[in-house]
N, C-alpha and C positions, 0 to 999 in steps of 0.2 A: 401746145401753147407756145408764142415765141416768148424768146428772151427779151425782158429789158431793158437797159443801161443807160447810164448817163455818158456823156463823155464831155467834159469840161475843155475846151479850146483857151488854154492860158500856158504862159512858162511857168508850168508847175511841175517839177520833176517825173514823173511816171505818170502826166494826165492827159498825154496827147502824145500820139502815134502816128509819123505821117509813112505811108508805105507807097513805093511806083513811083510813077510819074504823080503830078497836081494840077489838078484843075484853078480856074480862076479864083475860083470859090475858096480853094484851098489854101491858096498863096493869100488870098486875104486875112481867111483866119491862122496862118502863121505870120502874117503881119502883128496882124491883134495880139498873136501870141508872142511874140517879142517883143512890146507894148509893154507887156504886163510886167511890173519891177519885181520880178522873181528874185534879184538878187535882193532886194533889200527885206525879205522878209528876216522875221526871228531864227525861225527852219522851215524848211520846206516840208514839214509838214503844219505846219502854224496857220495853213490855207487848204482849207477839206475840199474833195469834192461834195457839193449838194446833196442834200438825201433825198430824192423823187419822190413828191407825197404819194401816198397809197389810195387818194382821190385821182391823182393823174394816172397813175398807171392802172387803176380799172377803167378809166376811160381812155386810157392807150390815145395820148395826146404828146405831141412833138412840136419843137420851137427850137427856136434862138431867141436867147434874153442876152439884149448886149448893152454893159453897165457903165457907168463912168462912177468917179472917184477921187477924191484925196484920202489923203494919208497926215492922220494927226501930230504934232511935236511928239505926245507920249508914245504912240505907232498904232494905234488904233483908226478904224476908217470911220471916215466921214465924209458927209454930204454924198452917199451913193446913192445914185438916180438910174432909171431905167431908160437909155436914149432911142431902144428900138425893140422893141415889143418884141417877144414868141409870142402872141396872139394870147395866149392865155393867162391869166390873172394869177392862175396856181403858182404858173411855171415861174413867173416873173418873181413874187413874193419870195419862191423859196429860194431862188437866185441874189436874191437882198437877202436873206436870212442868214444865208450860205456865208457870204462877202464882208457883212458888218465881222464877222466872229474871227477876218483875217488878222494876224498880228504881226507889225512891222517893227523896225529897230526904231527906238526912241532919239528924238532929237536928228532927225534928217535935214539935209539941206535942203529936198523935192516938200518937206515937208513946210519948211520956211518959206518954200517960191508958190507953196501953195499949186504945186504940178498938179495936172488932172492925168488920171490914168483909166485907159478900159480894160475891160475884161471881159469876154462872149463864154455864155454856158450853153452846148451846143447840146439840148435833150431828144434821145433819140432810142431809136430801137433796132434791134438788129433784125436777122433776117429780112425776107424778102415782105412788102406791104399786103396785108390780109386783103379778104376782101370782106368790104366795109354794106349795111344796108345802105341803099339812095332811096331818095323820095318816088313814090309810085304818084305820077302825075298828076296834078287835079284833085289829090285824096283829101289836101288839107281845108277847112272850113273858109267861104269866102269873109271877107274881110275889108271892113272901110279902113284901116290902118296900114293895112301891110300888103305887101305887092305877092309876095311867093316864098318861097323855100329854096334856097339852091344852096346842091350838095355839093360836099366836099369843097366849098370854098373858105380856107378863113381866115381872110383877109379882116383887121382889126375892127372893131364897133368903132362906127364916126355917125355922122350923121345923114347918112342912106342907108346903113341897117345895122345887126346886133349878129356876134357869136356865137354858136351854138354848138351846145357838146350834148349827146343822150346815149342811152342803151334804148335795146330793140328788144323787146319779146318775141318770139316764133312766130308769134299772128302778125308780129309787123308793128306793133301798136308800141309807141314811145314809151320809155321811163326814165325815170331819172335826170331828166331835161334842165340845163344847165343852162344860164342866159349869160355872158360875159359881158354885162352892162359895166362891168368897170367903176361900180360907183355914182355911173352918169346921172342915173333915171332906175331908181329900185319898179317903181310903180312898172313904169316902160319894162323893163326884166321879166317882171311877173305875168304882164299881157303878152310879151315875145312865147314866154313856157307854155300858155296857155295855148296861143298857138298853134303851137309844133305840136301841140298834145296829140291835138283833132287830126296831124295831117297820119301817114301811114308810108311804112317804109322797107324795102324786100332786097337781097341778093338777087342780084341777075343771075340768073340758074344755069346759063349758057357758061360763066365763067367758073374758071377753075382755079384752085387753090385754098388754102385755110381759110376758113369762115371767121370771123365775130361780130359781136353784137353792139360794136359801138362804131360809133359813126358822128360825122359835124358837117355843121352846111352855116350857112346866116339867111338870118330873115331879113327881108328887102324892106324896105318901109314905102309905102306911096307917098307919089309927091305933094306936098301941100301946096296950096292956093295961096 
């Protein structure tokens, strides 16, 4: 089984490691990361990394939740918002959970000017990417609502379609089917699950490397009239 870890992208003393050369990618989130008012905390340790719910990491789901912030007169945060999704609800929340509980020195100036500050929690997993079940084409029930299933895409619920996280059984057949409605539309969530229930999903047997049983795609919605 791989390992799983968080790695928090902020100037947090021992919470980011850059090694080699960096990519574009990487010079951004060490932008973000000298962003972050590392010095003004209580201590450096006054600011945790995340605890990864035990929801996400059985369904081995990875993001970027990247937050924004003030910082209160007493040092406490406030007004932290989520400005860019990791796609998952879980990941997001626990990223607010994590952030509210940081503690700053009381009576700041940034805290007077009312600064906004971000901070990217970068969830992720080590070793190389399993291999995931894909949809076995055509398997899923046809449907006046929804256009298809396409895998491995997951890209945020708006409105052209819905996130979706499951496990797989050996026969292929869904469980645990997870809608990332967001809140928007419970009812809409529960016909997405219902769904993806019917469709049916398999390892390509040609490819090589460690298996498991979870897998995400989003469901397409047809267009309306």
């Amino acid at each position: 089984m791989k390992k799983k870890h968080i790695a928090v992208i902020a100037a947090l003393a021992g919470l980011a490691v850059w090694i080699g050369s960096t990519t574009l990618a990487q010079r951004q989130q060490r932008k973000l990361a000298d962003a972050f008012p590392a010095k003004l905390l209580v201590s450096p340790k006054s600011c945790a990394t995340p605890k990864w719910p035990g929801e996400a990491r059985r369904y081995e789901i990875e993001g970027i939740s990247l937050l924004t912030f003030r910082i209160a007169p007493e040092g406490h945060v406030e007004e932290a918002h989520v400005v860019q999704s990791s796609g998952w609800e879980i990941l997001d929340d626990a990223a607010i959970e994590s952030l509210v509980k940081c503690k700053f020195k009381p009576g700041l100036e940034e805290a007077e000017h009312h600064d906004i500050f971000p901070i990217q929690f970068v969830w992720t997993m080590t070793g190389s990417p399993p291999m995931r079940p894909a949809l076995v084409e055509g398997s899923c029930v046809q449907s006046d609502r929804f256009a298809g299933f396409k895998t491995f895409d997951r890209s945020a619920t708006d409105a052209t379609g819905m996130l979706v996280r499951l496990l797989v059984e050996p026969d292929g057949t869904p469980k645990g089917v997870k809608a990332e409605s967001s809140g928007r539309d419970a009812a809409l969530g529960q016909l997405v699950e219902e769904y993806v229930q019917s469709c049916k999903f398999v390892v390509d047997p040609s490819l090589k490397g460690e298996q498991t049983d979870t897998t995400f795609g989003r469901v397409i919605y047809k267009p309306t009239s």
